[in-house]
C-alpha positions in Angstrom: 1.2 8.7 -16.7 -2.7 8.6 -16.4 -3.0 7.1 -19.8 -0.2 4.6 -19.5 -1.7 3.4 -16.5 -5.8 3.2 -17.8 -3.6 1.0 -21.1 -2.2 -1.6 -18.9 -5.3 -1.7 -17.3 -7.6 -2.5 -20.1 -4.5 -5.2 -21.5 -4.9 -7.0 -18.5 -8.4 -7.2 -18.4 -8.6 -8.5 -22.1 -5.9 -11.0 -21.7 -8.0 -12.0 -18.1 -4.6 -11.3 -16.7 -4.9 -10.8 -12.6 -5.0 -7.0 -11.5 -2.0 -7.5 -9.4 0.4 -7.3 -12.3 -0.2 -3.6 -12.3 2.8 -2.0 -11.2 0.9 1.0 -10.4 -1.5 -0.6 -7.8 -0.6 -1.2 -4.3 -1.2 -4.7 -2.9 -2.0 -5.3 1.3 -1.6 -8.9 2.8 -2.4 -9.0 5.8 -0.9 -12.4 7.5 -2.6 -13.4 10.8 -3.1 -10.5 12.8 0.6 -9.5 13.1 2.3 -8.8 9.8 1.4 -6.7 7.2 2.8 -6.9 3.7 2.4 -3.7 1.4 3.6 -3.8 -2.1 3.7 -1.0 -4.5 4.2 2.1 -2.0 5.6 5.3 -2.9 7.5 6.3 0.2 7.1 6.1 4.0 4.9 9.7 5.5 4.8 8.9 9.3 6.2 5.6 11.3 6.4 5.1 14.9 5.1 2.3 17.2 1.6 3.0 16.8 1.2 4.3 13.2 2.9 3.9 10.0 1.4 5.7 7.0 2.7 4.8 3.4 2.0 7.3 0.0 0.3 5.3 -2.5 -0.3 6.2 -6.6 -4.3 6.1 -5.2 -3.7 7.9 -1.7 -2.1 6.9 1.8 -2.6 3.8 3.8 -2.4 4.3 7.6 -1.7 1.3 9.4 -2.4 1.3 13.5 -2.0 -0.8 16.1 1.1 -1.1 18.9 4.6 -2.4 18.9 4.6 -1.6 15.2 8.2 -2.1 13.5 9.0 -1.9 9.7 10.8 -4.8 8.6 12.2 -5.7 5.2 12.0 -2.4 3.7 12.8 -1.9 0.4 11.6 0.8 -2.3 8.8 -0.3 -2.7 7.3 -3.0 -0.3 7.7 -3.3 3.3 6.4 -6.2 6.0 5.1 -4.3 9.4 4.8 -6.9 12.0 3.3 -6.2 15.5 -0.5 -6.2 16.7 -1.8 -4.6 14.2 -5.2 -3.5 14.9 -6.7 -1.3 11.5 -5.5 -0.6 7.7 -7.1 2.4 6.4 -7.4 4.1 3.2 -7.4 7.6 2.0 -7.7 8.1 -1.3 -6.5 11.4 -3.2 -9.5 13.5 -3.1 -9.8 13.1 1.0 -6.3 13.4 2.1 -5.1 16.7 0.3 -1.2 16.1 -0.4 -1.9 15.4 -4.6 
């Protein structure tokens, strides 16, 4: 999976291709303070008001803030709207579920 992953990688960078065409990478928008668009994720690990934490290929994202809700939730991308107040990132070596 590794090597498929370093291939598409190195194609897109030779054909100056933007990274975001990598499946395997997750993209965060963040839209004006209240929603919060995450592309890519692998599954949902925690939600309630105040956190949501989404499993990424590279780790987790935790998202905080209050009045969180998930909206438009699909497989793999999912708009959090509320005041959101920090996005953080864990990668695979620091948060021990790989």
């Amino acid at each position: 999976m590794k090597k498929k992953h370093k291939i598409m990688h190195r194609v897109l960078r030779a054909l100056e291709l933007p990274q975001d065409l990598d499946p395997h990478l997750i993209a965060i928008r963040w839209i004006g303070g209240e929603d919060l668009l995450i592309e890519q994720h692998r599954g949902i690990l925690r939600y309630d008001s105040e956190t949501v934490r989404f499993l990424c290929e590279q780790g987790i994202v935790a998202v905080s803030g209050s009045g969180l809700t998930l909206d438009r939730l699909t497989e793999t991308r999912a708009l959090i709207r509320g005041d959101i107040r920090s996005v953080c990132f864990e990668d695979k070596s620091s948060c021990g579920i790989f």
